[in-house]
N, C-alpha and C positions, 0 to 999 in steps of 0.2 A: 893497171888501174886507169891509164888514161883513155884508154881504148871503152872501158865500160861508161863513162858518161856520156860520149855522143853515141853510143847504142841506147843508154838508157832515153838518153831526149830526144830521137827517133822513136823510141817504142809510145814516151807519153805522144809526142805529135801526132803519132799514129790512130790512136785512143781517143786523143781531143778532134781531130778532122771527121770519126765515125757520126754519122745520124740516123738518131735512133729516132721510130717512127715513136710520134705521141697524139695528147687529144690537138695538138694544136694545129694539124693537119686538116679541121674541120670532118663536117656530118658529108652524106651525098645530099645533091641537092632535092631527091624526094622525102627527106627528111626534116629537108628547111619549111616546103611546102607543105608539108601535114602539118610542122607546126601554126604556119599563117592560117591555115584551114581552120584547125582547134581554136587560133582565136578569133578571128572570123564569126564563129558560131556563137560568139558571145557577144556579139556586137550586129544583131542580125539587121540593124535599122540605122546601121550609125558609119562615119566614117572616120579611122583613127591616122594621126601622121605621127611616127616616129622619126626621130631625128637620128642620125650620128653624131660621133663628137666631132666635136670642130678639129681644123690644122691647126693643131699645136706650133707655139712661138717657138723658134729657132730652133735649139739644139735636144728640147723634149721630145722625148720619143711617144709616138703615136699609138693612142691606145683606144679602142674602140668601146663605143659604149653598150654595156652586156644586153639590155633589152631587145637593140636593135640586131647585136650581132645574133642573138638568139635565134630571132624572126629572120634573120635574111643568110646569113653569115661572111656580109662581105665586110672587108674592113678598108673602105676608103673614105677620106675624111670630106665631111661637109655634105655628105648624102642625106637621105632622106627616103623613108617607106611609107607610100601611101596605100590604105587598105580599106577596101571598099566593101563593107557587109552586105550591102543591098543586092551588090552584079556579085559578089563573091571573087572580086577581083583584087588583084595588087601591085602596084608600083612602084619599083625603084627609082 
């Protein structure tokens, strides 16, 4: 009996260290692009700045904000995308 608990808390450690691939691995980046494009096209005269979310105070974990991450998919804080309809251009 004593022998099957640290077999068993081997097997979950085993289990809990596996990573499985998810959406949070993010798109490729020709996919971030089509979407800048698509909005781009809506804005053919204008120019738009999306912001990130700020650095979070102290011990808050860092969460990006979805509009931005949509358009770009990067997640560093205090960024900023600017998007240029007129040149069809974009800036991180």
């Amino acid at each position: 009996m004593k022998k099957m608990i640290p077999i068993s808390l081997m097997v979950s450690l085993l289990f809990i260290s596996i990573q499985i691939p998810c959406a949070e691995q993010g798109f490729d980046k020709s996919e971030y692009a089509a979407r800048r494009a698509k909005f781009m096209e809506k804005i053919p005269d204008c120019v738009a700045v999306i912001l990130g979310a700020t650095t979070p105070a102290s011990d808050i974990q860092f969460y990006q904000n979805n509009d931005f991450y949509y358009l770009c998919g990067v997640e560093i804080p205090n960024a900023a995308l600017i998007m240029d309809g007129i040149r069809k251009q974009s800036t991180l």
